[in-house]
C-alpha atoms as a printed R data frame, in Angstrom:
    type eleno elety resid chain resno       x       y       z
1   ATOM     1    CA   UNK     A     1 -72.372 -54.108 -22.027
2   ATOM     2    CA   UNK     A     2 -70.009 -56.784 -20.461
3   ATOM     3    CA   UNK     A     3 -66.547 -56.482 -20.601
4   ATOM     4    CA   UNK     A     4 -66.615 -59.279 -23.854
5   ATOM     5    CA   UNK     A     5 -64.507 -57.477 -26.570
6   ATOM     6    CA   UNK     A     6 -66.963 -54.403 -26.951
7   ATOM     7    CA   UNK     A     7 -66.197 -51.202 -27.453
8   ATOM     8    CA   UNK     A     8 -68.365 -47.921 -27.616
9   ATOM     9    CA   UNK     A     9 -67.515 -45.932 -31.202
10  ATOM    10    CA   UNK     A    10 -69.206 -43.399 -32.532
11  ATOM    11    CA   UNK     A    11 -70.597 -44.078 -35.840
12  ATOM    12    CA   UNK     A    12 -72.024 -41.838 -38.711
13  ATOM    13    CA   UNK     A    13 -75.116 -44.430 -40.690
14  ATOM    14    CA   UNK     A    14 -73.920 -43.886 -44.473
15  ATOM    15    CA   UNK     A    15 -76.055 -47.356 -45.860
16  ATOM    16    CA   UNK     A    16 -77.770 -50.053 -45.143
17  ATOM    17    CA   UNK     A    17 -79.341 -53.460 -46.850
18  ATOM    18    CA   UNK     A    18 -82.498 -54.312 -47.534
19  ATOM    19    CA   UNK     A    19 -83.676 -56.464 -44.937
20  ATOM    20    CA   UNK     A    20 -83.497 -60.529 -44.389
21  ATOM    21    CA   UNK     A    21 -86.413 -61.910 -42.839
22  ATOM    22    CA   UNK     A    22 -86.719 -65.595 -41.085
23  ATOM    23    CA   UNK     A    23 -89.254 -66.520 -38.282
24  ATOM    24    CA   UNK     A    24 -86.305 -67.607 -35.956
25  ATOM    25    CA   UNK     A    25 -84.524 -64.104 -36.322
26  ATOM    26    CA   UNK     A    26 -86.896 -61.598 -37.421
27  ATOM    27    CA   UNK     A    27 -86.049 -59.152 -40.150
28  ATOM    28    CA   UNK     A    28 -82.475 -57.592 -39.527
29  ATOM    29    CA   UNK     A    29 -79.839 -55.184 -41.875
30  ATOM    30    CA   UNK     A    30 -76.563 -54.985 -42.295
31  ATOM    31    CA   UNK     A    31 -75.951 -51.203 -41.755
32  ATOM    32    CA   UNK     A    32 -72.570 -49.245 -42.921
33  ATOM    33    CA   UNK     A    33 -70.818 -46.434 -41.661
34  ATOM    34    CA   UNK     A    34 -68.074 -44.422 -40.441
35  ATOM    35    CA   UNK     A    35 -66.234 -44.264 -37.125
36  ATOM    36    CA   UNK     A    36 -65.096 -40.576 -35.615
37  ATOM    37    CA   UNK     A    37 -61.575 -41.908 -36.688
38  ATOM    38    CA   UNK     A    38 -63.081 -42.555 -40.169
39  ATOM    39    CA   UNK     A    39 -62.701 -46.225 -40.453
40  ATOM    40    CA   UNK     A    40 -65.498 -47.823 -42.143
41  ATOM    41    CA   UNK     A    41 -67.720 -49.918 -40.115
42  ATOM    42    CA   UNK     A    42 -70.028 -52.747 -41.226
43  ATOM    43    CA   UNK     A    43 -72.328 -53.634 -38.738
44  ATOM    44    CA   UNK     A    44 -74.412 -56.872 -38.552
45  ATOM    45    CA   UNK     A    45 -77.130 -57.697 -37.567
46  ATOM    46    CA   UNK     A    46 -79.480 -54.442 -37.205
47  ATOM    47    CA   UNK     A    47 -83.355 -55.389 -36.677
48  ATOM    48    CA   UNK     A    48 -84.607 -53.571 -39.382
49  ATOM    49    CA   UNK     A    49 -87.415 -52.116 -36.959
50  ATOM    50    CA   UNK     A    50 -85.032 -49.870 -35.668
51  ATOM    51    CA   UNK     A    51 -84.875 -47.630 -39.059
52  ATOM    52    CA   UNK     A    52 -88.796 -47.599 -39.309
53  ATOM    53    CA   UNK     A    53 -89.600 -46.559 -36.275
54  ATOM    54    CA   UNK     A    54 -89.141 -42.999 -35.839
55  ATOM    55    CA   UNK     A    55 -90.474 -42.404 -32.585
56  ATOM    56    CA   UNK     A    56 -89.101 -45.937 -31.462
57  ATOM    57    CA   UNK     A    57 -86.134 -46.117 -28.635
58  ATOM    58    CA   UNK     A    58 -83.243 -46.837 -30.527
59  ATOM    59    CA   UNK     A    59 -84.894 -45.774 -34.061
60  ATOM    60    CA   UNK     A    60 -81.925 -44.193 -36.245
61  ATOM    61    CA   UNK     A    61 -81.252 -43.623 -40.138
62  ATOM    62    CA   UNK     A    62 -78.723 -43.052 -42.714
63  ATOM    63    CA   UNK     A    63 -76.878 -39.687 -42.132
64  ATOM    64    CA   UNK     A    64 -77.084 -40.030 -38.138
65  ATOM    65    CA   UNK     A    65 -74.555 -40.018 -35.973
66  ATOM    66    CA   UNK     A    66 -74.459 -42.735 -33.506
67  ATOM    67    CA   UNK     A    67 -73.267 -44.153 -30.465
68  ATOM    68    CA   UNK     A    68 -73.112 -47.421 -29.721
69  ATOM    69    CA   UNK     A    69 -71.277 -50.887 -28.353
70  ATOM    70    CA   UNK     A    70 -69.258 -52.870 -31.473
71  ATOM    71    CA   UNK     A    71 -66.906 -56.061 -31.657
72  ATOM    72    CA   UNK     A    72 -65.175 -57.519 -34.219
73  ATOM    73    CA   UNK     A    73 -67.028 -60.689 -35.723
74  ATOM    74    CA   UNK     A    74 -64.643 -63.512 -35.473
75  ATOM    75    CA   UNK     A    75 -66.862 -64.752 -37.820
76  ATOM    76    CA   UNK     A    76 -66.005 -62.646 -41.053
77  ATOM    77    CA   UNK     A    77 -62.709 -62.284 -42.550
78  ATOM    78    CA   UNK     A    78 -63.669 -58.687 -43.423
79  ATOM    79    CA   UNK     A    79 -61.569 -55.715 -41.632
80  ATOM    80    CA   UNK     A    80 -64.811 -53.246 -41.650
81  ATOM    81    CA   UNK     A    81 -67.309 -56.240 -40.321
82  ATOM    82    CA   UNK     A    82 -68.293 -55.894 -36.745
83  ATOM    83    CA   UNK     A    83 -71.443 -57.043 -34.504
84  ATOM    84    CA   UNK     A    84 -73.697 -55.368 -32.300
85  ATOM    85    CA   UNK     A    85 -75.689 -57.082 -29.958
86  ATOM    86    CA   UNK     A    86 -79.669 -57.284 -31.220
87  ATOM    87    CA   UNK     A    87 -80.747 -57.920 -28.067
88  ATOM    88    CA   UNK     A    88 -79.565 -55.054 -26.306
89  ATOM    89    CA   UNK     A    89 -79.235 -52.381 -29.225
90  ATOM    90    CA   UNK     A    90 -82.325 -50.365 -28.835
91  ATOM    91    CA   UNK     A    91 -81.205 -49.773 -24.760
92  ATOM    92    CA   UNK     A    92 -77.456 -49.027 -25.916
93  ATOM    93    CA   UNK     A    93 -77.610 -47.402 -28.659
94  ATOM    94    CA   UNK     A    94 -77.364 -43.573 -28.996
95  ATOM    95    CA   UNK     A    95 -78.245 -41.460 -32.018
96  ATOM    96    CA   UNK     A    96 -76.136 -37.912 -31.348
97  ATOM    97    CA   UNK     A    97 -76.879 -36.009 -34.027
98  ATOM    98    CA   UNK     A    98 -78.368 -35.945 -37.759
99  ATOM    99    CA   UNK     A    99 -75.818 -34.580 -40.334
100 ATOM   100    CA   UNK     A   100 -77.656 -32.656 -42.508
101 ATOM   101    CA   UNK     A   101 -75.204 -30.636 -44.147
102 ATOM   102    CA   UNK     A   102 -73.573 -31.812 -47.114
103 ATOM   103    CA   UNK     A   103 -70.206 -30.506 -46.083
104 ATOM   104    CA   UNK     A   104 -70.154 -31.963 -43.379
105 ATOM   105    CA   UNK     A   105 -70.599 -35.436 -44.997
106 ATOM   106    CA   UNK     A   106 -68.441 -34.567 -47.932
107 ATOM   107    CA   UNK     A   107 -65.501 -33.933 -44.943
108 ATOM   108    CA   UNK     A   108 -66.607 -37.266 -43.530
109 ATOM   109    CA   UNK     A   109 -66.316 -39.564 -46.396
110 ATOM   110    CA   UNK     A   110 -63.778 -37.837 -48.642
């Protein structure tokens, strides 16, 4: 992505929202998570394709580790709320890994 405030974090998928539709938009998530330096991330928006999809580029769901380009949204007030671009998400983003093992997560979030 362009040099424009973003930043490439890796992200482990805890949540997400159930979906907002609107024919100018599409239907789109807001998806929560945490970073490798366990900050919690809110990310907005997420087409809500991409968690159906399993065989679809840029597919991912909740307990996957993932890679991909964030800003802050000037927008929201929040600390934890940052963008991704919907446009280019599917060609930037990475999934890394699923964490399957409840220790694992339990080291992650605690």
């Amino acid at each position: 992505m362009d040099g424009a405030g973003w930043t490439r974090e890796t992200i482990t998928v805890v949540t997400r929202t159930y979906p907002e539709c609107s024919k100018k938009y599409g239907c789109l998530v807001c998806t929560a998570g945490i970073t490798s330096e366990r900050q919690w991330r809110r990310l907005y928006p997420i087409p809500w394709a991409l968690f159906w999809g399993k065989d679809t580029a840029g597919s991912f769901r909740k307990w996957d580790m993932i890679s991909v380009p964030t800003r802050k949204r000037a927008q929201d007030r929040r600390p934890e709320s940052y963008e991704v671009s919907p446009a280019t998400i599917q060609s930037d983003l990475s999934v890394l890994r699923h964490v399957r093992d409840w220790n694992a997560i339990a080291v992650l979030v605690l």
